[in-house]
C-alpha positions as CSV (number, residue, x, y, z in Angstrom):
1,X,116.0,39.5,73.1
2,X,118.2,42.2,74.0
3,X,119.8,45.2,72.3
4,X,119.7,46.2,68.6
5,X,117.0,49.0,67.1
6,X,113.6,48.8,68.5
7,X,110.5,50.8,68.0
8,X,110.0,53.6,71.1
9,X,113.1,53.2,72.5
10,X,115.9,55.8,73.2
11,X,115.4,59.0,74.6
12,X,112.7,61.1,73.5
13,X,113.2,64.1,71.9
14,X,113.2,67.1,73.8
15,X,112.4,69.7,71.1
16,X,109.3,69.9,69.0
17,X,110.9,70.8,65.8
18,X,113.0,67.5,66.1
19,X,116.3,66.7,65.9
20,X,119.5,69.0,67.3
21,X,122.6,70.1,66.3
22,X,125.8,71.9,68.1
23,X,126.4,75.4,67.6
24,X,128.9,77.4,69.0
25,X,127.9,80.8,70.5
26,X,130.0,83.0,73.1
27,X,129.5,81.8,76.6
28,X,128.1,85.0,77.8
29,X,125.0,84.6,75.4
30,X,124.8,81.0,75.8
31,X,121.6,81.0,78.1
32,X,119.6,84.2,76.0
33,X,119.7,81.7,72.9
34,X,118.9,79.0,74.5
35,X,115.7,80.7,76.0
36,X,115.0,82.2,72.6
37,X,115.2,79.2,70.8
38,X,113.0,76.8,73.3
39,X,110.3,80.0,72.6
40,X,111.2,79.8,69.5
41,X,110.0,75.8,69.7
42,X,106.9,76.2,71.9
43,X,105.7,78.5,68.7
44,X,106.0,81.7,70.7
45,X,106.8,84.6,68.0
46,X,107.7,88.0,68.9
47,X,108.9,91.1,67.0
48,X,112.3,92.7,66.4
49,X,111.3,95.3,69.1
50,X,114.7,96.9,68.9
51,X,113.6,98.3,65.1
52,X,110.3,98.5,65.6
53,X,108.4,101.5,66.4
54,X,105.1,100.4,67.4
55,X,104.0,99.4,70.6
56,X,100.4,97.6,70.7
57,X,98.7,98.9,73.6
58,X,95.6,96.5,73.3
59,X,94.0,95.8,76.4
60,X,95.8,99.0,78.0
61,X,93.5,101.4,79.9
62,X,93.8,105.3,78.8
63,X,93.3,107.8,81.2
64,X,92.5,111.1,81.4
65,X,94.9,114.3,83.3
66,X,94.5,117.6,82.3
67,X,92.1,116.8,79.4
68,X,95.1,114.6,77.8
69,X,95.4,111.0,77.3
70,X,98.1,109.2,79.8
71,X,99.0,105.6,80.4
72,X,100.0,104.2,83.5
73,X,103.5,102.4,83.8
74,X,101.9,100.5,85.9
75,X,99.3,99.2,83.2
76,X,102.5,98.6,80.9
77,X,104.0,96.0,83.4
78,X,100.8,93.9,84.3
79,X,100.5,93.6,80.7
80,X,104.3,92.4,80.3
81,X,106.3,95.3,78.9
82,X,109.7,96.0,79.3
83,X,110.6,98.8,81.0
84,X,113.7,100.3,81.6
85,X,115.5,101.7,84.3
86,X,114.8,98.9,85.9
87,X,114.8,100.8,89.4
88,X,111.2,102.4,88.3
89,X,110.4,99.0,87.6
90,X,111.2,97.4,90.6
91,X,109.8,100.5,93.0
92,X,106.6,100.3,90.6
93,X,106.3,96.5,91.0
94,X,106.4,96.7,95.0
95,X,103.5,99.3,94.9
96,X,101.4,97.2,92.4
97,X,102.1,94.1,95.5
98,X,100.9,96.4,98.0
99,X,97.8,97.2,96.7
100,X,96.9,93.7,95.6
């Protein structure tokens, strides 16, 4: 027997939260959606950094200069931070290589 509804077949969905539907978006955000929303789907939540204030620095080591705490920028970026301008990123990120 051929064609008709069967059990199983058809494409499988792609998106754990089931079906889809079109949206329209401008072209120049297109691809930041779609990454949000297939984090959004994997169950990955994250905060609205952009009005929030605090920065959890779990796991982050504190060291000492001059009697005063300090944190390494280069603790910050093996943890995943952010860090802008993203030329002290990349000159940090080549010194963290060379020492590995």
């Amino acid at each position: 027997m051929r064609g008709g509804r069967r059990e199983g077949a058809g494409r499988k969905l792609k998106w754990a939260h089931g079906k889809t539907t079109t949206i329209r978006v401008p072209e120049s955000l297109a691809s930041e959606v779609l990454r949000l929303a297939r984090q959004l789907d994997l169950g990955i939540q994250f905060d609205n950094v952009a009005n929030s204030k605090a920065i959890d620095l779990t796991g982050i080591p504190i060291h000492h200069l001059d009697e005063q705490p300090v944190i390494a920028v280069k603790d910050l970026l093996r943890k995943g931070f952010k860090i802008r301008p993203l030329k002290l990123v990349d000159s940090l990120r080549k010194e963290i290589d060379r020492i590995r």
